[in-house]
C-alpha positions as CSV (number, residue, x, y, z in Angstrom):
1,X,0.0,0.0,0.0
2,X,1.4,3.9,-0.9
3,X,2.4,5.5,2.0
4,X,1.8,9.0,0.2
5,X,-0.7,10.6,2.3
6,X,-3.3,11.4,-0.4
7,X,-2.6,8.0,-2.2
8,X,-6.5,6.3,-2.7
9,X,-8.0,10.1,-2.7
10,X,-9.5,11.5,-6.0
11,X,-9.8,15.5,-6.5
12,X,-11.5,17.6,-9.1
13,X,-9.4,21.1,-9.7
14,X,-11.7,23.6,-11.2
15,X,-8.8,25.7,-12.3
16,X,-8.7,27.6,-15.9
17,X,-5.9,24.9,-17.6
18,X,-4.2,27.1,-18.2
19,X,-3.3,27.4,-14.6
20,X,-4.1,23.9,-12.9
21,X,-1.2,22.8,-13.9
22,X,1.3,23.2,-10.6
23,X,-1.9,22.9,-8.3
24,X,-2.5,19.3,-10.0
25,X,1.0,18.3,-10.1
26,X,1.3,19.2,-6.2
27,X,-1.5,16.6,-5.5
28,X,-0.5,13.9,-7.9
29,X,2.9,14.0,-6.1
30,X,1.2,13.8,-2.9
31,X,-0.2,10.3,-4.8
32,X,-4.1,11.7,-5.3
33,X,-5.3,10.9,-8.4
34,X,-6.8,14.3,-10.1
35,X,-9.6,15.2,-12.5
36,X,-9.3,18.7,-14.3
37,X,-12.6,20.3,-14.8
38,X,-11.8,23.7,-15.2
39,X,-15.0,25.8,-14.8
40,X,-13.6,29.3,-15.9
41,X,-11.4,29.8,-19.2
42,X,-9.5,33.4,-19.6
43,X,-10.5,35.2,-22.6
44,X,-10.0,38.8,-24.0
45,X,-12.3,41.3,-22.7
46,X,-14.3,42.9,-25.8
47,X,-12.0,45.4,-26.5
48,X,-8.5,46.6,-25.2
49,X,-9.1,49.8,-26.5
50,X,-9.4,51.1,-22.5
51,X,-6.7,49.3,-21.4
52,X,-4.4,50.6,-24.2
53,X,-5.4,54.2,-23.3
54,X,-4.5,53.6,-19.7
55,X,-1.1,52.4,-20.3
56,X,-0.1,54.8,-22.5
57,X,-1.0,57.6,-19.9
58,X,0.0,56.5,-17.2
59,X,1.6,59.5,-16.2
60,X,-1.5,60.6,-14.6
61,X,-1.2,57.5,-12.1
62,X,-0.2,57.5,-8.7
63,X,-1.2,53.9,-8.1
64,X,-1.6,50.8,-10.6
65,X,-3.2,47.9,-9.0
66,X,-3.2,44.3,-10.1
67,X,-5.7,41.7,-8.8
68,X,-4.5,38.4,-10.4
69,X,-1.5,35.9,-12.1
70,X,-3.5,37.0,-15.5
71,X,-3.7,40.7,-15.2
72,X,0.1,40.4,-14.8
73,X,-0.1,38.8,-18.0
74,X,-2.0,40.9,-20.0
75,X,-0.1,43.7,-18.8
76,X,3.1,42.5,-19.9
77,X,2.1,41.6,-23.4
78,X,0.5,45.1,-23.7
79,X,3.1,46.5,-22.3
80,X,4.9,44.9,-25.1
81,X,2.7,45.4,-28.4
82,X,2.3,49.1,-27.3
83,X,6.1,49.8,-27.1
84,X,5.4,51.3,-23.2
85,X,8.8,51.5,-21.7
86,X,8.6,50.3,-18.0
87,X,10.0,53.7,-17.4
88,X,6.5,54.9,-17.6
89,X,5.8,53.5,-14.1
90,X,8.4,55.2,-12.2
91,X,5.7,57.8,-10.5
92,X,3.7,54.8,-10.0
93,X,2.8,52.7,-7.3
94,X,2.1,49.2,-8.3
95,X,0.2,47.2,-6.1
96,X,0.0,43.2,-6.1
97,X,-2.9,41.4,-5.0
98,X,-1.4,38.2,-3.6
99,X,1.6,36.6,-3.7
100,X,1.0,34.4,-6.9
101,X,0.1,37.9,-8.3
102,X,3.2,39.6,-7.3
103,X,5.5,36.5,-8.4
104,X,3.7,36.9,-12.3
105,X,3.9,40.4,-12.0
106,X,7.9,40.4,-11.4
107,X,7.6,37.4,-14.0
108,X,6.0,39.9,-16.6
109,X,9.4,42.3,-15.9
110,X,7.4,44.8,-13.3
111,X,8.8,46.1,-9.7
112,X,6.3,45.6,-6.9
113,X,6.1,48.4,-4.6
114,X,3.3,46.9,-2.1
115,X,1.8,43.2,-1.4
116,X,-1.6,43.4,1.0
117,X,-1.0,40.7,3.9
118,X,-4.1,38.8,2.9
119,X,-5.3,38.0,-0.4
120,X,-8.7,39.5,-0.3
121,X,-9.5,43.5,-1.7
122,X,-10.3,44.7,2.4
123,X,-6.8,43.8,2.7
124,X,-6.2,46.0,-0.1
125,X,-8.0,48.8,1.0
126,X,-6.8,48.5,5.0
127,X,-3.1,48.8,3.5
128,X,-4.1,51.7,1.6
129,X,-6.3,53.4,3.6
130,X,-4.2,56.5,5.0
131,X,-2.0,56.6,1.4
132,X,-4.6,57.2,-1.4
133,X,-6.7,60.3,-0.5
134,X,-6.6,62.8,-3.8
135,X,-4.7,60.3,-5.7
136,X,-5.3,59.1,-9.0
137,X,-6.3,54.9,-9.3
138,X,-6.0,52.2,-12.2
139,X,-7.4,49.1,-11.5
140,X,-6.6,46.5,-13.7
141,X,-9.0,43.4,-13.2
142,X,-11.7,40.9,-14.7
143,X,-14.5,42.1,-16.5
144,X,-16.6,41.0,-13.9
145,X,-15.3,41.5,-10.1
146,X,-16.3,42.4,-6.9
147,X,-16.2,46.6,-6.4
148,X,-15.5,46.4,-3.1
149,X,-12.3,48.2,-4.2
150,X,-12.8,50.7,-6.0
151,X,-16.0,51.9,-3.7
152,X,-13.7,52.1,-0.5
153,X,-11.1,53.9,-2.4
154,X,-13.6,56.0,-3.9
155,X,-14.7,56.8,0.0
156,X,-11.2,57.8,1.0
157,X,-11.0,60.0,-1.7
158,X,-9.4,58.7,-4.4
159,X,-10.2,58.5,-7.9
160,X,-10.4,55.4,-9.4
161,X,-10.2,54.0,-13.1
162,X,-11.2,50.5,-13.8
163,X,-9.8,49.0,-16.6
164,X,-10.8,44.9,-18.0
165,X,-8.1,43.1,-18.5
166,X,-9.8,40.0,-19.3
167,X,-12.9,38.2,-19.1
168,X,-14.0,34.3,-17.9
169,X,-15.9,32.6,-19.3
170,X,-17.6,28.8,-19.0
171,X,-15.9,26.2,-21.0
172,X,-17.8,24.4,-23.5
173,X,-16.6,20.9,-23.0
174,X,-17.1,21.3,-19.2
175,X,-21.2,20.3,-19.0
176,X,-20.7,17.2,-20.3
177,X,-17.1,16.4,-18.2
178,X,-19.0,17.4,-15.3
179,X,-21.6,14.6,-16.1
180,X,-18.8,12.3,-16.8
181,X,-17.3,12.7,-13.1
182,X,-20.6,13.3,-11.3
183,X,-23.3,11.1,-12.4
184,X,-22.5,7.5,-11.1
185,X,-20.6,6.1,-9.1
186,X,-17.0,6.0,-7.3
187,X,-17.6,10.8,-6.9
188,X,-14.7,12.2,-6.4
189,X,-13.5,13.1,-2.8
190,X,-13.3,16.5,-3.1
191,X,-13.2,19.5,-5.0
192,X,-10.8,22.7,-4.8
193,X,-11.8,25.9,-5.5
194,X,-10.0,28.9,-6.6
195,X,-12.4,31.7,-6.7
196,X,-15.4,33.0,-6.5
197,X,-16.1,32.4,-10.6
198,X,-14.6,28.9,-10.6
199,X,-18.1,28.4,-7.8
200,X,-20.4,30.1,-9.8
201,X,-19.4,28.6,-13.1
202,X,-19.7,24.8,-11.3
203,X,-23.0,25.0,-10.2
204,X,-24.2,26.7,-13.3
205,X,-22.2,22.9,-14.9
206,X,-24.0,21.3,-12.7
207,X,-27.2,22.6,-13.9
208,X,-26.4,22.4,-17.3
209,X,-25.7,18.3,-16.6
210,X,-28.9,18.1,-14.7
211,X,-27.7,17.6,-10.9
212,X,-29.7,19.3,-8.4
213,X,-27.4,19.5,-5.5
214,X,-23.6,19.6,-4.2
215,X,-22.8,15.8,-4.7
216,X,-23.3,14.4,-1.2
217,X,-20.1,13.2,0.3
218,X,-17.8,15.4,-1.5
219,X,-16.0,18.1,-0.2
220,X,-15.4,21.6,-1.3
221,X,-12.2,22.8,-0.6
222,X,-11.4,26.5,-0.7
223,X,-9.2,29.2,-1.4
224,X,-10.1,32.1,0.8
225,X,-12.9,33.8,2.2
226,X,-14.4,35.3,-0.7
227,X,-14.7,31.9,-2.3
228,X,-16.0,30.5,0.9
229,X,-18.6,32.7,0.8
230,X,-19.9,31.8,-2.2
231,X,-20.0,28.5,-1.5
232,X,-22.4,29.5,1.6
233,X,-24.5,30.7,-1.1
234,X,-24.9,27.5,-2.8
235,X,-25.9,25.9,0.3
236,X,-21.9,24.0,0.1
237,X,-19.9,24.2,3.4
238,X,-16.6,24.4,2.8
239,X,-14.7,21.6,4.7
240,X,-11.2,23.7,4.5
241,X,-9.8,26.9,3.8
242,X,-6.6,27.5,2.4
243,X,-4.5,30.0,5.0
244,X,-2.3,31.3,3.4
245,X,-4.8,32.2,0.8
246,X,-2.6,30.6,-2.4
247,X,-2.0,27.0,-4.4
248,X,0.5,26.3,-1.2
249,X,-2.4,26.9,1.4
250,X,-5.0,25.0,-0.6
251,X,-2.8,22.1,-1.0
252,X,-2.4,21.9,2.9
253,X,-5.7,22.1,3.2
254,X,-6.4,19.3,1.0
255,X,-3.7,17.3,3.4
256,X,-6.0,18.7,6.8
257,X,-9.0,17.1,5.3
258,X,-8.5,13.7,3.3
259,X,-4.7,12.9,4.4
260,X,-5.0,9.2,5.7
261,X,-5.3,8.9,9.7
262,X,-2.6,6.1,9.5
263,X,0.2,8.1,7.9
């Protein structure tokens, strides 16, 4: 018998693929056997059109803020296709949300200034809250995100641009992979969680595959706090929460809960 301590355990990553990859390979070392169903895929938003204005003013910046691994991303290549020296950021704050974010935003060839301790946008606005008054804002973000950001900065006095960096959206192939790993029997053990979208977009699979409810017996492993919440919404308790609120803390969490009581 495997003495790795997830050996026997199967787990569903909801991640885009195009980021599941180290979160997977972290469990399959730890001997679980993983099933990608990624709920969210990263797309372009409509247009870059407001994005390309920002960048190429940002001179009337005091602070540039980026949420996520894939705003880093998209900054970078427009960064590149524009021709926008990274001199252009040298009256500018830049602000990473997260340590992933920070680590693609270095990645991408950009200093970071500030890092919030937790990875949630009131942790954001805490860190900020005596530095922003009468300053100017870009927010660089998902189409479709909470606001508790900008409205607190807004509060404090700052103005605030928000700018779409890229949008999510459901994966075709995903309805009928869902039905694949859901309807029947052995379920999966659990499921991990990345965000609030890669929730939203599984129950909305799971209605598009025709199951009513949170598979009984699974558990939903999550992120942070924001993602937790959402999946009080769905009527799912979370059995975990990653702390630190990254891949490492999620993949501790998936040790808390299904890591075999022998080993």
């Amino acid at each position: 018998m495997s003495e790795l301590p997830l050996a026997g355990r199967t787990i569903v990553v909801t991640r885009p693929r195009s980021q599941s990859s180290r979160l997977s390979r972290e469990l399959e070392a730890l001997g679980a056997c993983v099933i990608e169903l990624p709920t969210i895929e990263i797309v372009p938003p409509d247009s870059y059109e407001p994005l390309d204005a920002a960048l190429s003013n940002l001179q009337q910046y005091q602070w540039l803020i980026v949420t996520s691994a894939n705003t880093a991303r998209v900054l970078g290549e427009r960064f590149a296709l524009l021709q926008i020296g990274r001199s252009m950021l040298s009256g500018v704050k830049l602000v990473a949300v997260g340590s992933a974010t920070a680590s693609a935003v270095r990645a991408a060839g950009f200093r970071v200034d500030l890092v919030p301790p937790k990875y949630v946008a009131e942790s954001v606005v805490e860190m900020l809250d005596s530095k922003i008054a009468g300053s100017h804002v870009l927010l660089a973000r998902a189409a479709v995100a909470r606001d508790v950001i900008p409205d607190e900065m807004r509060r404090l006095g700052a103005v605030v641009d928000i700018v779409e960096a890229y949008r999510t959206v459901v994966p075709e192939e995903s309805a009928r992979l869902m039905r694949g790993v859901f309807v029947g029997s052995p379920v999966p053990d659990a499921v991990t969680f990345t965000s609030s979208s890669t929730v939203t977009n599984f129950f909305r699979l799971m209605d598009e595959a025709g199951i009513c409810s949170a598979p009984a017996g699974v558990r939903a492993l999550s992120i942070g706090p924001i993602t937790s919440a959402t999946l009080h919404e769905h009527g799912w308790e979370p059995a975990d929460e990653a702390d630190p609120h990254d891949v490492d803390g999620l993949v501790h969490a998936t040790l808390r809960e299904l890591q075999s009581p022998s080993l």
